[in-house]
DSSP file (Angstrom, degrees, kcal/mol; ACC not computed):
  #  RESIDUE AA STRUCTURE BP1 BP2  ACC     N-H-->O    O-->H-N    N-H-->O    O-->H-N    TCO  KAPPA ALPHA  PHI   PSI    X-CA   Y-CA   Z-CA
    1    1 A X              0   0    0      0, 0.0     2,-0.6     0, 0.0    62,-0.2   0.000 360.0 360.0 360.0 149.6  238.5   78.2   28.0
    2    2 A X  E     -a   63   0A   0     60,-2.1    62,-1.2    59,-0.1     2,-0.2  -0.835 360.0-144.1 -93.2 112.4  240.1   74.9   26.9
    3    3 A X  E     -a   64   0A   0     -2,-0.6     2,-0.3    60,-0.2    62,-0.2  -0.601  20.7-179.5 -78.7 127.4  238.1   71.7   26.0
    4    4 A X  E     -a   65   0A   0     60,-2.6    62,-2.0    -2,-0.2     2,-0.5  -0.894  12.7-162.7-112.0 143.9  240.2   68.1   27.3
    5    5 A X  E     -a   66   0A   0     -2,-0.3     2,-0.2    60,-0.2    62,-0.1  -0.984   9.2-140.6-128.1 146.9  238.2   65.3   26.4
    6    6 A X    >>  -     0   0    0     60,-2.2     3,-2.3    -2,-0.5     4,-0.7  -0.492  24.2-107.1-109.1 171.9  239.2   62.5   28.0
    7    7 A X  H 3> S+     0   0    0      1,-0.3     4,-0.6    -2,-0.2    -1,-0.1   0.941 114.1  62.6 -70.6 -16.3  239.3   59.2   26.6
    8    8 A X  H 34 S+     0   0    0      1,-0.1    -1,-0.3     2,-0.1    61,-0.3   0.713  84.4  77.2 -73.7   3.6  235.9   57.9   28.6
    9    9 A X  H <4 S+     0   0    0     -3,-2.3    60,-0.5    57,-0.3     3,-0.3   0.936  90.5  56.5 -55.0 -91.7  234.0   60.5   26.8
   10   10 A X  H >< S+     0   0    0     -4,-0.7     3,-0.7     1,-0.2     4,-0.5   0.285  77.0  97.5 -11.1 -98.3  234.3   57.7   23.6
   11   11 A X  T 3< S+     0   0    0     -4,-0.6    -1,-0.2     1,-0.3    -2,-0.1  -0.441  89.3  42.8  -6.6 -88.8  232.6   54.7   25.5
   12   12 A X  T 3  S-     0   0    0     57,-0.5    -1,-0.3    -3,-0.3    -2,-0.1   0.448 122.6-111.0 -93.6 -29.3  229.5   55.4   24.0
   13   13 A X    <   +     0   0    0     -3,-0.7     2,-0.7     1,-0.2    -1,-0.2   0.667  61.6 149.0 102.7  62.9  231.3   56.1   20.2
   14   14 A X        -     0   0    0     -4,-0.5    -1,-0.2    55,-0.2    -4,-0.1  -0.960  44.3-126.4-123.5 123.3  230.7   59.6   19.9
   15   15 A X        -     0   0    0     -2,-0.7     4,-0.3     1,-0.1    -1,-0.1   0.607  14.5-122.2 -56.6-165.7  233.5   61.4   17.9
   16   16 A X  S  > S+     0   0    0      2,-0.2     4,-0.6     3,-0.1     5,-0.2   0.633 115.2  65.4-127.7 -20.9  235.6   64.6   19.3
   17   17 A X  H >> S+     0   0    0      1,-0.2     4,-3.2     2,-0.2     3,-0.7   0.967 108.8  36.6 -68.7 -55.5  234.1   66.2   16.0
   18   18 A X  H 3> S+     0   0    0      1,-0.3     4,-2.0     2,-0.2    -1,-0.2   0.642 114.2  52.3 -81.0 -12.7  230.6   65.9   17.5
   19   19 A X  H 3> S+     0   0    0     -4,-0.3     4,-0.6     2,-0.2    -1,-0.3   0.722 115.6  44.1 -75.1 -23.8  231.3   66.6   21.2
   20   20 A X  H <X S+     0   0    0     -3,-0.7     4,-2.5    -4,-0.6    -2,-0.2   0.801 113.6  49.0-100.3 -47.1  233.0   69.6   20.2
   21   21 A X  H  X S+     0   0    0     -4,-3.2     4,-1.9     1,-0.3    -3,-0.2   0.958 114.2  49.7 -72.6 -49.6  230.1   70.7   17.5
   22   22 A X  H  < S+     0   0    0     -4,-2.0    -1,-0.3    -5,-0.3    -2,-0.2   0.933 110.7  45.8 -79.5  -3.1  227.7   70.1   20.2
   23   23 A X  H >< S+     0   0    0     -4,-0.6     3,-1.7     1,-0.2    -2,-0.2   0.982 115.9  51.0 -56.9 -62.4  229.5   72.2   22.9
   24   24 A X  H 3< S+     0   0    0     -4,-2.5    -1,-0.2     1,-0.3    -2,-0.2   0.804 116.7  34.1 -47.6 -45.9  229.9   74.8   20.4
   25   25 A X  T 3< S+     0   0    0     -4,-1.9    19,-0.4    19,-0.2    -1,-0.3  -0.174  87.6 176.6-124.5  24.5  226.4   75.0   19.3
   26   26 A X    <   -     0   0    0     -3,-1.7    17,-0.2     1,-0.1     3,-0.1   0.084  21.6-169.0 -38.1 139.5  224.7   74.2   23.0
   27   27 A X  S    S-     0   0    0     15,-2.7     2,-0.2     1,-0.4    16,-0.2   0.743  75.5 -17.2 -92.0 -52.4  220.4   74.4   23.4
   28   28 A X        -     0   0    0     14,-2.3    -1,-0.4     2,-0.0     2,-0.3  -0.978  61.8-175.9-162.7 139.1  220.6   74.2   27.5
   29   29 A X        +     0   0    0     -2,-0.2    12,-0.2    12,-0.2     2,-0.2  -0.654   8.6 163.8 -86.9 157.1  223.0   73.3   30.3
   30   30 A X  E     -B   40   0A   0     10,-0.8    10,-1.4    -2,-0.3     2,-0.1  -0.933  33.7 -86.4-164.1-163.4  222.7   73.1   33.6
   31   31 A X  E     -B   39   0A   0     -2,-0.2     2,-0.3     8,-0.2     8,-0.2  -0.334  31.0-134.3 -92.9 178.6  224.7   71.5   37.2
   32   32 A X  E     -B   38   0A   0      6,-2.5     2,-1.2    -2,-0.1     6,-0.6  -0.822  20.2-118.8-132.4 153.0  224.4   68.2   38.6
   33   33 A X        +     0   0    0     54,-0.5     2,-0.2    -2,-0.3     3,-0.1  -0.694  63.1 127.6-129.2  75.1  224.1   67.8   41.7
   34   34 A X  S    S-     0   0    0     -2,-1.2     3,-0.2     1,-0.3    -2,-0.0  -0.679  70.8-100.6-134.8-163.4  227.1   65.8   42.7
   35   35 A X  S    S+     0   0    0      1,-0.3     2,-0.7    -2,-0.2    -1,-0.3   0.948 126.1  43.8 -71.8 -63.6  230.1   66.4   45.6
   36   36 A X  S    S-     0   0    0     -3,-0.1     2,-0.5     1,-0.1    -1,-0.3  -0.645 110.7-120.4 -99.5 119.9  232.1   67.6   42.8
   37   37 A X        -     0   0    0     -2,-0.7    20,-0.4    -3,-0.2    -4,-0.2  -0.394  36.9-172.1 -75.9 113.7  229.8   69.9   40.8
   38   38 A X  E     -B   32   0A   0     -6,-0.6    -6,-2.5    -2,-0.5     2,-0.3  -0.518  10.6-141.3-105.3 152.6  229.5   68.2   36.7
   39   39 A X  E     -BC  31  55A   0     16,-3.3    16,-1.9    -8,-0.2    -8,-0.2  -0.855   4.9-143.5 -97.4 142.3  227.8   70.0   33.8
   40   40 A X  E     -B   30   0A   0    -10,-1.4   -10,-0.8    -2,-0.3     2,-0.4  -0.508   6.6-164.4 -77.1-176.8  225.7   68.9   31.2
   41   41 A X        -     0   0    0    -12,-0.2    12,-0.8    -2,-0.2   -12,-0.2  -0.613   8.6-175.9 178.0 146.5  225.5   69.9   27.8
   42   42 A X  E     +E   52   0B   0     -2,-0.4   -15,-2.7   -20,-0.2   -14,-2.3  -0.731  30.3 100.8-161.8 151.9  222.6   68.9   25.8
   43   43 A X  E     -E   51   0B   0      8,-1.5     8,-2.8   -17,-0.2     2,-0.4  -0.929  65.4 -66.9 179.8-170.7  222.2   69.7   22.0
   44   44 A X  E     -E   50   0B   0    -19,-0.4     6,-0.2    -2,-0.2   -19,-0.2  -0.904  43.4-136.6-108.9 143.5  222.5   68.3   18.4
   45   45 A X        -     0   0    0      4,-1.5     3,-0.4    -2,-0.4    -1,-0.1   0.107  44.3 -78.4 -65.0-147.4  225.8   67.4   16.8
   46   46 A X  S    S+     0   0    0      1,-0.2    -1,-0.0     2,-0.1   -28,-0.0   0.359 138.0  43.4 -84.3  -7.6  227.2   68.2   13.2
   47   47 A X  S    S-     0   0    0      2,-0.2    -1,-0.2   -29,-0.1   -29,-0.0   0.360 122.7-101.2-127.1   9.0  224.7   64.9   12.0
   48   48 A X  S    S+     0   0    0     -3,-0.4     2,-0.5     1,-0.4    -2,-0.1   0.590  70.6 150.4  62.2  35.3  221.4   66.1   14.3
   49   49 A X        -     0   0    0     22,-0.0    -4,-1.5     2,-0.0    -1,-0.4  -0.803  47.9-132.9-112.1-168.4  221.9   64.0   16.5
   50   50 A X  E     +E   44   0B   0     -2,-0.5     2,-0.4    -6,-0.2    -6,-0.2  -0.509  41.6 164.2 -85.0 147.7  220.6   64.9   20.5
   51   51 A X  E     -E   43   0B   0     -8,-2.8    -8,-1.5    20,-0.2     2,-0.3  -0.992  30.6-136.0-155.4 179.2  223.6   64.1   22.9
   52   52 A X  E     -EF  42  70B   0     18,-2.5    18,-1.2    -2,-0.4     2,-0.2  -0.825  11.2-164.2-128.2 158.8  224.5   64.8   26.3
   53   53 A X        -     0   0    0    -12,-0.8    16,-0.2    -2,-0.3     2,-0.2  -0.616   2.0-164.3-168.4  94.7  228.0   65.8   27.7
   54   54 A X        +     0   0    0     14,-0.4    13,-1.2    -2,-0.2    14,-0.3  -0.601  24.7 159.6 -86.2 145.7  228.9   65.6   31.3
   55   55 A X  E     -CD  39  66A   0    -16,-1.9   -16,-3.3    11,-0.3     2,-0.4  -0.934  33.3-133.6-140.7 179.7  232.1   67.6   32.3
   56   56 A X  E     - D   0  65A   0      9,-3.2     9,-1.7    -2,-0.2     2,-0.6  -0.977  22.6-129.5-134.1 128.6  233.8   69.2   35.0
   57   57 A X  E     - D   0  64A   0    -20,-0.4     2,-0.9    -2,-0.4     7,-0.2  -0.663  11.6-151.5-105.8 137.0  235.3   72.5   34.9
   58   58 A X  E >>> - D   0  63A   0      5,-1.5     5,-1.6    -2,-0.6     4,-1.2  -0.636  12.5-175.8 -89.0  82.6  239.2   73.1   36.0
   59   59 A X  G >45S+     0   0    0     -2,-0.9     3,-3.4     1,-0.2    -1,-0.2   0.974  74.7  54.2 -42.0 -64.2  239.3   76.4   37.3
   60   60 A X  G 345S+     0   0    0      1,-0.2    -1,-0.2     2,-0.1    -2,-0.0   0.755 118.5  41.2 -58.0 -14.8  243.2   76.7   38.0
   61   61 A X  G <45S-     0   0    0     -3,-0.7    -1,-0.2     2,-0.1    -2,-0.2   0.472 103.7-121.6-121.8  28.2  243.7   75.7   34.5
   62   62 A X  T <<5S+     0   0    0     -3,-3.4   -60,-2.1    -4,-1.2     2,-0.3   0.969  70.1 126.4  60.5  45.2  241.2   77.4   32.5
   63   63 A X  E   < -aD   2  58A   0     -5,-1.6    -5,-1.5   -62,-0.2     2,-0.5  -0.954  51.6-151.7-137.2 163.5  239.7   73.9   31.2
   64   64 A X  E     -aD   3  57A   0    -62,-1.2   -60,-2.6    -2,-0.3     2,-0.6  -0.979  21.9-152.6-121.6 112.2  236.5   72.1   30.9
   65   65 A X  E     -aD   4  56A   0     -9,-1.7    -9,-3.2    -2,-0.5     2,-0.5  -0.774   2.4-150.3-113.4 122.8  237.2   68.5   31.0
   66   66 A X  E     +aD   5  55A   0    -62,-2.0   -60,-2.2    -2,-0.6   -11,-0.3  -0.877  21.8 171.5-101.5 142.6  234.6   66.6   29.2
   67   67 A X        +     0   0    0    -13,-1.2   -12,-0.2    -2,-0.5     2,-0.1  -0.228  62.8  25.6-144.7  42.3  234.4   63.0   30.9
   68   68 A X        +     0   0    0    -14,-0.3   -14,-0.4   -62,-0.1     2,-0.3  -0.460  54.5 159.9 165.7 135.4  230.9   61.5   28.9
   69   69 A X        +     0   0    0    -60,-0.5   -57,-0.5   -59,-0.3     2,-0.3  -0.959  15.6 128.8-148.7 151.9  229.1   62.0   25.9
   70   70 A X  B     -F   52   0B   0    -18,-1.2   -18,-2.5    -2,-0.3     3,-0.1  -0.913  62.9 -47.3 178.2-155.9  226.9   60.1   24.2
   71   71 A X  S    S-     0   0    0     -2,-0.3     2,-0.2   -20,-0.2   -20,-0.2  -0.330  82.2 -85.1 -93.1 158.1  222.9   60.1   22.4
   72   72 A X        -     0   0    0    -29,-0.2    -1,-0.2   -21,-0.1     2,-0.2  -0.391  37.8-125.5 -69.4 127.2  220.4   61.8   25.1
   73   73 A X    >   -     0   0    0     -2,-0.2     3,-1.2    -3,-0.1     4,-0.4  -0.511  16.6-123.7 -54.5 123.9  218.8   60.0   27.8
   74   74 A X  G >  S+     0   0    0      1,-0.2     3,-1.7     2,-0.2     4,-0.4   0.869 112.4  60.6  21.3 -80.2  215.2   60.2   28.1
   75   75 A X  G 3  S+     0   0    0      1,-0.3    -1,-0.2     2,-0.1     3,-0.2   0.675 102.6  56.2 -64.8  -5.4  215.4   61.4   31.5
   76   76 A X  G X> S+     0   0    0     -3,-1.2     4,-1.3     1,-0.1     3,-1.2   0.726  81.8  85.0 -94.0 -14.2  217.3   64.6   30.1
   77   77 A X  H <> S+     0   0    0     -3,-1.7     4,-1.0    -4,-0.4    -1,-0.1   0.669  70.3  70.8 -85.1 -35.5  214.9   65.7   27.7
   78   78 A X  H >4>S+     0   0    0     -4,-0.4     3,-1.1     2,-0.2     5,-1.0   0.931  94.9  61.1 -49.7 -55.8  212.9   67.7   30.0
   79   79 A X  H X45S+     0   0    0     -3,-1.2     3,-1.1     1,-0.3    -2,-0.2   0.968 105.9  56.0 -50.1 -48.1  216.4   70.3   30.0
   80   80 A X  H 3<5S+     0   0    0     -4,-1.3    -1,-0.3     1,-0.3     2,-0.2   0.824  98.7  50.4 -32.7 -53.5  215.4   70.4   26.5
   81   81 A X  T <<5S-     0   0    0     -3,-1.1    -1,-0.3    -4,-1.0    -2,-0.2  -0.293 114.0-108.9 -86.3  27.0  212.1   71.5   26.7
   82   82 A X  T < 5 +     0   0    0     -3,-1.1    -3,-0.2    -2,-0.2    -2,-0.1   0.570  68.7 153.3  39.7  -1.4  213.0   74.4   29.0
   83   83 A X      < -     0   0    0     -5,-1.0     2,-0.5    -6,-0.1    -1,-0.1  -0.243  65.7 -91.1 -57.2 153.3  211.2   72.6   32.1
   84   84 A X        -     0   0    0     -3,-0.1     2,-0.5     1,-0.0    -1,-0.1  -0.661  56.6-149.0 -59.2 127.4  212.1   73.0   35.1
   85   85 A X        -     0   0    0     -2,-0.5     2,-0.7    -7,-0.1    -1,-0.0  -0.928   9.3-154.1-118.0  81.3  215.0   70.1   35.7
   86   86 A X              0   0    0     -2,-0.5   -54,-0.0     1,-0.1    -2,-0.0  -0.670 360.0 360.0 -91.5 118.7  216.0   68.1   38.8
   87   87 A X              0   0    0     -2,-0.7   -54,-0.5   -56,-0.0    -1,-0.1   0.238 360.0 360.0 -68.7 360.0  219.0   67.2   38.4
């Protein structure tokens, strides 16, 4: 499958090297609970640090479109920790 990262992934100033290293190298995922159904990502990048990474995956073109990253929320941390997670 093909990673797009779109340019509002940046806002928070997280690099395409570390969005990509933490995809790659993933702890725990899960959905969100939205009309149009986002992942998260959460993991370390290539420098330790924790981040999050919402995308949305493009079936008909075999992509995962990442559309946020940046350092891990609090309220995410739980995903971490194997807890159970409401999203």
């Amino acid at each position: 499958m093909d990673v797009v990262i779109l340019q509002s992934a940046y806002k928070h100033g997280i690099s395409e090297k570390s969005i990509r290293w933490c995809l790659s190298h993933c702890e725990k995922s899960a959905i969100l609970d939205a009309p149009v159904p986002k992942y998260i990502f959460a993991g370390f990048d290539h420098k330790g640090t924790l981040l999050e990474i919402i995308a949305i995956e493009n079936i008909e073109e075999n992509r995962l479109v990442i559309i946020h990253a940046m350092k891990l929320r609090k309220q995410y941390y739980s995903l971490l920790e194997g807890n159970k997670h409401e999203l």
